[in-house]
C-alpha positions, 0 to 999 in steps of 0.5 A, spaced: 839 703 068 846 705 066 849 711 062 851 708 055 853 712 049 847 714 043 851 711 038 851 715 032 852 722 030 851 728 026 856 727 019 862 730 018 865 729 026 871 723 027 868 717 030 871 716 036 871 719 043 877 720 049 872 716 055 869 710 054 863 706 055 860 703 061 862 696 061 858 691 066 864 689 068 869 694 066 875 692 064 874 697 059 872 693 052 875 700 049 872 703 043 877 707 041 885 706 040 886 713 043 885 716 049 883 724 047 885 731 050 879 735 052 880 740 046 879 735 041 873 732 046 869 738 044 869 735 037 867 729 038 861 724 036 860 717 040 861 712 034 862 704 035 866 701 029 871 695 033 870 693 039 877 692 043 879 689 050 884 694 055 890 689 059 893 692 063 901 688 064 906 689 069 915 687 066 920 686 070 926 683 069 930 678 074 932 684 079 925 687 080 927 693 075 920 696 071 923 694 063 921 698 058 922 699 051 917 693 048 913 693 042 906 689 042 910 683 038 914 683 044 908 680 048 903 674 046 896 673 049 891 667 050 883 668 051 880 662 054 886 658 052 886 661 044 893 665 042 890 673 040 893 678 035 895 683 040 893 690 036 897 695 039 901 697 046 903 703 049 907 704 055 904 709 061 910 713 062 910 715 055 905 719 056 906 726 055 909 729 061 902 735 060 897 730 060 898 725 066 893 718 067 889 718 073 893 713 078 887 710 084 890 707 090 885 704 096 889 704 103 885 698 106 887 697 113 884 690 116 883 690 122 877 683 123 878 679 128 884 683 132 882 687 138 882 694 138 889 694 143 893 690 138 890 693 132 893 699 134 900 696 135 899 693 128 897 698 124 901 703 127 907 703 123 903 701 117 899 707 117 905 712 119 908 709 112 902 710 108 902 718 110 908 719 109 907 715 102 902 720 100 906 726 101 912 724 098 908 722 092 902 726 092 901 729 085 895 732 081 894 724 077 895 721 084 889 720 087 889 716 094 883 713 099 883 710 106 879 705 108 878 701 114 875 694 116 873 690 122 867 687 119 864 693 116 867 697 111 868 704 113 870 710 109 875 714 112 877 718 106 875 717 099 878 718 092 882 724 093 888 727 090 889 732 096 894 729 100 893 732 107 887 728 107 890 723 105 895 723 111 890 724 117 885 719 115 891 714 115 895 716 121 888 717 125 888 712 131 880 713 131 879 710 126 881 703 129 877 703 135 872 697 137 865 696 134 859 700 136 855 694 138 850 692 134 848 693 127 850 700 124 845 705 120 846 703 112 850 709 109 847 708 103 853 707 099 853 701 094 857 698 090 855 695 083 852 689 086 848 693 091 852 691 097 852 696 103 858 700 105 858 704 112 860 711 112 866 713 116 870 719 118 871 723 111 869 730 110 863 729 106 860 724 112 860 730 117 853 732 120 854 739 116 852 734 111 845 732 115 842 737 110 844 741 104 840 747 101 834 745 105 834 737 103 834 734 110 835 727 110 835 721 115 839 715 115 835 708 116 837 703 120 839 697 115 841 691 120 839 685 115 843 689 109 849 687 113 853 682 112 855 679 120 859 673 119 854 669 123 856 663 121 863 663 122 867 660 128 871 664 133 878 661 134 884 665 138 890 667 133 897 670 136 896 676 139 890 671 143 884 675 139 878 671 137 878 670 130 874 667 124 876 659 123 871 659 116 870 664 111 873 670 109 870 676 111 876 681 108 874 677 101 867 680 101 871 687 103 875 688 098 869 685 092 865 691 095 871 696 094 871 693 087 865 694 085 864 701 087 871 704 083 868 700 077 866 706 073 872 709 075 876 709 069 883 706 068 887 702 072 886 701 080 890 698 086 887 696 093 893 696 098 891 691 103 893 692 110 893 687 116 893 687 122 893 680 123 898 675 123 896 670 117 892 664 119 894 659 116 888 657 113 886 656 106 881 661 104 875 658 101 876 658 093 868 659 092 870 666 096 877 667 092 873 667 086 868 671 087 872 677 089 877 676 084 871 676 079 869 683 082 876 686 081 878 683 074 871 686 072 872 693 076 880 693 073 883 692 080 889 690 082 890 687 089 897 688 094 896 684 100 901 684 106 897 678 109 899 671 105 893 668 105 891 673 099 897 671 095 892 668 090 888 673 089 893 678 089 896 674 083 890 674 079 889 681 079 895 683 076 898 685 083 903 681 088 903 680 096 908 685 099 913 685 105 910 688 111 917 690 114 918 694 107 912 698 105 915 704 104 919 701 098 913 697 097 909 702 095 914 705 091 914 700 087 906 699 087 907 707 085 912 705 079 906 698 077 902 704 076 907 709 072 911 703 068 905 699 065 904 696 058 897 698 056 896 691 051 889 691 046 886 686 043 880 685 038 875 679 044 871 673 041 864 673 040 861 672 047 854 674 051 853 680 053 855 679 062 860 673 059 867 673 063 873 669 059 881 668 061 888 671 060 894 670 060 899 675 057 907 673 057 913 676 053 918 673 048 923 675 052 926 670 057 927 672 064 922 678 064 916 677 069 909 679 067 903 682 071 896 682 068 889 680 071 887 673 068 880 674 066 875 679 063 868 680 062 864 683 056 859 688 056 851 690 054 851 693 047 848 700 048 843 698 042 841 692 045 835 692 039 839 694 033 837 689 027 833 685 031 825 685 029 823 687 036 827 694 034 825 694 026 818 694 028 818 698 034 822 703 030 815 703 025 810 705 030 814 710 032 814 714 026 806 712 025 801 717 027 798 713 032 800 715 040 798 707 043 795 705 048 799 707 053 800 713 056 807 717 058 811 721 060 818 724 060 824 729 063 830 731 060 837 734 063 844 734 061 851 735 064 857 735 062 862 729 062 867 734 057 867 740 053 862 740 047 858 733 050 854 732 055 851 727 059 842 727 058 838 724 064 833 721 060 827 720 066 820 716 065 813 714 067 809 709 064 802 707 063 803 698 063 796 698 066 795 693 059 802 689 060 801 682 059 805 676 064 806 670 062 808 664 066 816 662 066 821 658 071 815 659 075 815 666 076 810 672 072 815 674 066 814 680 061 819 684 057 819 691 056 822 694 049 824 701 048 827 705 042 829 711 042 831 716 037 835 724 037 834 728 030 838 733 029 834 739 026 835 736 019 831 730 021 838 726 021 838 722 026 844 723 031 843 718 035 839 712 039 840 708 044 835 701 045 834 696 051 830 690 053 827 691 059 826 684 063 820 685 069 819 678 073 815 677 078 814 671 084 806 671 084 800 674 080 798 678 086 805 682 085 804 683 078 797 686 078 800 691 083 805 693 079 801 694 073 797 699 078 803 704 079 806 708 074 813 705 071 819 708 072 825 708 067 830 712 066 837 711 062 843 716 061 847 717 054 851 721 051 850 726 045 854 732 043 852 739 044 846 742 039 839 741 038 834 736 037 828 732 038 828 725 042 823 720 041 822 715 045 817 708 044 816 702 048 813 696 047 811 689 049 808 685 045 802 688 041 798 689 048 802 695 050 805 701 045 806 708 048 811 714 045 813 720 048 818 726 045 820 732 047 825 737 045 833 738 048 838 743 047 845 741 049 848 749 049 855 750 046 861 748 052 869 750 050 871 748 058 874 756 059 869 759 061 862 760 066 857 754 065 851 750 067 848 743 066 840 742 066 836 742 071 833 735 074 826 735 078 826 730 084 821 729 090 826 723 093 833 724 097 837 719 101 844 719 104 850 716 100 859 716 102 861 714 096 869 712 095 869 717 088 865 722 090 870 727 089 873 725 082 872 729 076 866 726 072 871 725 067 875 720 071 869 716 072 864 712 066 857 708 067 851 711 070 853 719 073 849 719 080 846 726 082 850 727 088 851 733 092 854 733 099 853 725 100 845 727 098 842 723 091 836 724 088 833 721 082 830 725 077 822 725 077 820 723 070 814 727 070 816 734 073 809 734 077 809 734 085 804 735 091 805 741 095 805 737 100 811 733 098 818 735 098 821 738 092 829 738 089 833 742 084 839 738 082 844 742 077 851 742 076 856 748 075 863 748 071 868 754 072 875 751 071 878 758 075 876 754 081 882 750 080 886 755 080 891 758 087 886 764 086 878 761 086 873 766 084 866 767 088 861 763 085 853 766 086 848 763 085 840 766 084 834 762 083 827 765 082 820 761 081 815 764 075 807 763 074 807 760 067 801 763 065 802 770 068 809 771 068 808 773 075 815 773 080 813 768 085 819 767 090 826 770 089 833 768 093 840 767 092 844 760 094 850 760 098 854 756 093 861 757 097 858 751 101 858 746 095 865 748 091 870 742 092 877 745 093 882 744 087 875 741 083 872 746 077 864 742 077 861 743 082 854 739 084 849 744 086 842 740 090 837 746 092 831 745 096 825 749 092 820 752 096 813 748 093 809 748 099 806 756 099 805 755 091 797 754 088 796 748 084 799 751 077 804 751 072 811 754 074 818 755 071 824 754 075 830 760 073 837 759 076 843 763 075 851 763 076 855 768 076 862 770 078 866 775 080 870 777 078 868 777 071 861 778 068 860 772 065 853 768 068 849 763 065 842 762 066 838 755 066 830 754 066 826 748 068 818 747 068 814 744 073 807 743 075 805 744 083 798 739 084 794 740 092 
C-alpha cells in the first residue's frame, strides 16, 4: 500500500501543505501552488481543493546561455495535443538563497559489454571528471549518487550530499571489475515496478550491517529475479569485446534507477556514462518507450554521453552530452538543475494510472525549450468518496454491529516535518467468509475499506478509502488465502493531536468487520529532542536503496522502515511467539546532529508486565551506530528479547536522551507474548 494524505482537517488550519502527495508515477500532480518552509508546515493541514500538474522546462537561447526573466504567458503548453492555460510559473534560482531546492544527480557508469581491461581505459577520465565535479559544486541541496552497471546494477553510492562519498565511489577502479560468475544474491532493493537491484560498495551495504541492534539477517540467492539477457547475441565492437546485437540492457538499467527515485521529491537527472563506443544500432522502440515511461513518471531527466540514448535523453527533458567535454557538461546539467522554470497547469479529467503527452514551447523566437514529453495521473487518496460503496460502508460503521469479521489493528507515527506526522496503519483481517467470483478466467473479489480520524470533538479530521482487488488464478489458490489472516497496511498523514480512527471493511454483504483504536500524534516544533512511535515487526530482509540517506522530507509515497540496510513491516497484531523473532522500529529527531558539534544521543529500553507493573528486562542501546552524519532523523531498529518472557502481556518503554541538555523523551507500545 502506499502513503497518501487523509484528507481533510481540524477547522481553522490553511488547506495546503509544503510536501505533496504520492503520485503512481510521480511527476508531482501538486496539490498546492507553494511549496512551504518547515515553520509554516507545523501549522498545516492536508486538504485537496485543485489538482495541478508540475513541468519541469529548461530555456536556452541560440548560445546555449540559461535565459531568464519569463513569465507564464511566455510559454504555451499542449496535453494530449490540446493547448492548456499555463497557471503559474517560477523560476528555480529565484528561490531564496536560505531555502535552497534539493537537486538529485545519478552518475551511472555503463560498462555492458566492454571487458574489465577496456572499461577502465574508458571510464578513467570519466570518473576522474565526476570527482572533481562533485567537489567543486558539492553543497548541502546537492545530492549526488554513483552507480555501475555491467549487466547488473550495483550501487556504489547512493544519494548523498557528502561530497567525499561521492568522490571515492566514482574515482574507485574496483568498481569496474568483472562480474563475479553466476547469478548474484538479490539485494533487496526494489524499484516501484518490483525490479531487483544488487548492492554495491556503499557505506551502508558493509558487513557491519549484517546485523543491527541484534536483527540478524541473510541474503538469499535470487537468480531467476535477475534480468540475464539470455536472448541476446554477442557481437564484437571496437575495442574487440563481445557485445549485445539485440536489445538494450542499459534501457532496462536506467527504468529501475527511474523507479526507485520516484518518491523522491523534485526534479532528478541520471548521467549516463559509457564506456563503449556507440553501436550504431537502433534501440528497440518497445525499450525506449518503456524507460522513458519509467522516468517522465518518476521526474527524471536523462544526460547520455552514448548517441544511441539520444532520444530517449530528449524525451525526458535532457540531451546527449560530449564525452570529450564533461566537465563543462556537468556544469551545464548543474545549471539545468538551477535555472529551470517550474510551469503548472490544471490536467483533463483522466483514469487514475493514465499517461498523457507534453509539449512546452515559448513565444519568444530563438529560444530552446527542455521538458519531459509526457505525464501520468494519480490514485485518488479517497478512492470511495461519493460512490455507494463508500456511503454504505460509512453507514455500518457507525452502526453498533462489529461484523462478521474479525480484526485487528496497530498504529505508529513518524515525523515527515514539525507538527505532522507520518501514521503507519497496520491490519489483520478475518476473510474466512470473502466470496470470489469468476472474471477473465481468474477467482476475483474486491475488498473495501473506509476509514475515518475523529478529533476529540467527534469532527472528523480526516479519512482516507481504497478498493482492494484480490484475484487469484485457481479456486484451490483462493481457499487457501481464505484460511490465512489478510494483511493490510496503508500510511497517511495527519497533523499532531488526539484522535480515534476507525476502520470498516467490507465485500459485498458476505464479510463486514470494524476496528478502532486510539493515536496521539505528540506536539513536534522541530527545535528540540524527539521521538516517532514505536512499530512491532517479526519479519526483517535486507535492503541498499539509492535514497536511503535523504531526509524524509525530501521523499514522499510510502515511508519504508529502514534502519542500517534492514526493513521490517510493522505486525498488524502486536502478538509474536517467544519463539519467533521480535523487532522495535522508532525513529529519533535531534536537529543538533546537524551541527558541526553533535550531541551524544542515549538511548534506554525497558520491558513491563501489563498486569503487575513488574520490570522485566533493562538496557541501553548504542544509538551512536545508527546516527547518519549531517542528518538530524535518526532511524532506530532494535531486536527485543521475547524469548526468556511468559506468555502474557507487556509494554515496551523507550528513552532518548542528550547531552548536553536535559531534554528526553519517552515512547511506549504494548505487546503480547504467546508459547
Amino acid at each position: 500500500m502506499t502513503r497518501q494524505p487523509m484528507w481533510g482537517g481540524p477547522p481553522g488550519l490553511p488547506s495546503c501543505r509544503g510536501g505533496l502527495p504520492h503520485v503512481a508515477a510521480p511527476l508531482f500532480l501538486a496539490l498546492c501552488l507553494t511549496t512551504l518552509g518547515l515553520s509554516a508546515l507545523a501549522q498545516q493541514v492536508i486538504r485537496t481543493e485543485t489538482r495541478l500538474v508540475l513541468v519541469d522546462a529548461v530555456v536556452r537561447d541560440k548560445k546555449g546561455n540559461a535565459v531568464t526573466g519569463l513569465a507564464a504567458a511566455d510559454f504555451r503548453l499542449w496535453e494530449d495535443g490540446k493547448e492548456r492555460p499555463i497557471a503559474s510559473s517560477s523560476l528555480e534560482a529565484a528561490a531564496p538563497a536560505d531555502q535552497p531546492q534539493a537537486q538529485y544527480l545519478v552518475f551511472l557508469f555503463d560498462g555492458s559489454g566492454v571487458s574489465a581491461a577496456s572499461r577502465v581505459a574508458a571510464e578513467k577520465n570519466a570518473r576522474q571528471d565526476v570527482a572533481n565535479f562533485a567537489g567543486a559544486y558539492a553543497s548541502p541541496a546537492r545530492y549526488m549518487a554513483v552507480v555501475n552497471f555491467n549487466g547488473d546494477l550495483a550501487i556504489a553510492q547512493n544519494l548523498t550530499a557528502l561530497a567525499d562519498r561521492v568522490q571515492r565511489a566514482a574515482g574507485d577502479a574496483a568498481q569496474v571489475s568483472e562480474r563475479t560468475a553466476g547469478a548474484p544474491a538479490d539485494s533487496g532493493l526494489r524499484s516501484v515496478s518490483g525490479r531487483p537491484i544488487t548492492a554495491g560498495a556503499s557505506d551502508n551495504n558493509s558487513a557491519a550491517a549484517a546485523q543491527v541492534s541484534g536483527v540478524e539477517h541473510s541474503q538469499s540467492a535470487a537468480y531467476a529475479q535477475q534480468a540475464r539477457y539470455q536472448h541476446q547475441e554477442p557481437h564484437e565492437n571496437a575495442y574487440g569485446d563481445s557485445v549485445l546485437q539485440k536489445g538494450f540492457p542499459i534501457l532496462d538499467a536506467i527504468g529501475v534507477l527511474a523507479d526507485s527515485m520516484a518518491a523522491t521529491r523534485g526534479r532528478k537527472s541520471i548521467v549516463i556514462l559509457s564506456a563503449s563506443v556507440p553501436s550504431g544500432d537502433i534501440p528497440p522502440a518497445v525499450q525506449v518507450a518503456a524507460a522513458v515511461r519509467a522516468c517522465n513518471a518518476a521526474n527524471v531527466a536523462v544526460y547520455a554521453t552514448n548517441p544511441d540514448l539520444k532520444t530517449l535523453a530528449e524525451e525526458t527533458g535532457g540531451r546527449w552530452i560530449d564525452n570529450h567535454k564533461l566537465v563543462r557538461e556537468l556544469g551545464e546539467i548543474s545549471d539545468d538543475q538551477e535555472k529551470r522554470y517550474i510551469l503548472s497547469f490544471t490536467p483533463v479529467e483522466s483514469p487514475d494510472g493514465s499517461c498523457h503527452s507534453l509539449r512546452v514551447r515559448t513565444n519568444r523566437p530563438g529560444l530552446d525549450v527542455r521538458a519531459r514529453d509526457a505525464y501520468c495521473n494519480a490514485k485518488p487518496p479517497d478512492l470511495l468518496a461519493g460512490k455507494v460503496e463508500g456511503k454504505a460502508l460509512e453507514m455500518r460503521a457507525a452502526a453498533p454491529s462489529v461484523g462478521n469479521a474479525a480484526a485487528s489493528m496497530t498504529l505508529s507515527y513518524f515525523y515527515s516535518s514539525p507538527g505532522i506526522a507520518v501514521v503507519n496503519l497496520a491490519m489483520e483481517m478475518d476473510l474466512a467468509n470473502l466470496k470470489f467470483t469468476k472474471q477473465s478466467g481468474k477467482q476475483h473479489a474486491e475488498l473495501n475499506l473506509v476509514a475515518l480520524a475523529n478529533g476529540p470533538d467527534g469532527e472528523v479530521a480526516g479519512r482516507f478509502s481504497e478498493a482492494v482487488p484480490l484475484d487469484f488464478e485457481t479456486a484451490q489458490e483462493a481457499e487457501a488465502f481464505r484460511k490465512q489472516p489478510y494483511r493490510y497496511e496503508h500510511q497517511f498523514d495527519l497533523p499532531s493531536g488526539r484522535y480515534n480512527l476507525r476502520v470498516a471493511f467490507s465485500s459485498g454483504e458476505e464479510t463486514f468487520g470494524k476496528v478502532e483504536a486510539p493515536l496521539t500524534v505528540d506536539p513536534w516544533d522541530g527545535q528540540h529532542l524527539a521521538l516517532s512511535g514505536i512499530a512491532l515487526a517479526s519479519e526483517s530482509h535486507y535492503v541498499s536503496d539509492l535514497t536511503s540517506d535523504l531526509d524524509p522530507s525530501l521523499t514522499e509515497g510510502r515511508k519504508r522502515l529502514v534502519a542500517k540496510s534492514v526493513e521490517v513491516s510493522a505486525s498488524g497484531a502486536n502478538r509474536f511467539h517467544r519463539s519467533a523473532p521480535c523487532y522495535a522500529y522508532l525513529e529519533i529527531y535531534d536537529p543538533p546532529l546537524a551541527a558541526p558539534n553533535p550531541p551524544t544521543v542515549a538511548l534506554a529500553m525497558r520491558i513491563v508486565d501489563q498486569a503487575t507493573g513488574e520490570q522485566k528486562q533493562a538496557g541501553t542501546v548504542p544509538a551512536a551506530t545508527f546516527i547518519r552524519p549531517g542528518n538530524p532523523v535518526v532511524p532506530v531498529l532494535l531486536n527485543i528479547p521475547i524469548a526468556a518472557l511468559s506468555p502474557g502481556a507487556y509494554r515496551l518503554e523507550v528513552k532518548a536522551s542528550h547531552s548536553p541538555g536535559t531534554d528526553s523523551v519517552i515512547r511506549t507500545v504494548e505487546f503480547q507474548v504467546e508459547e
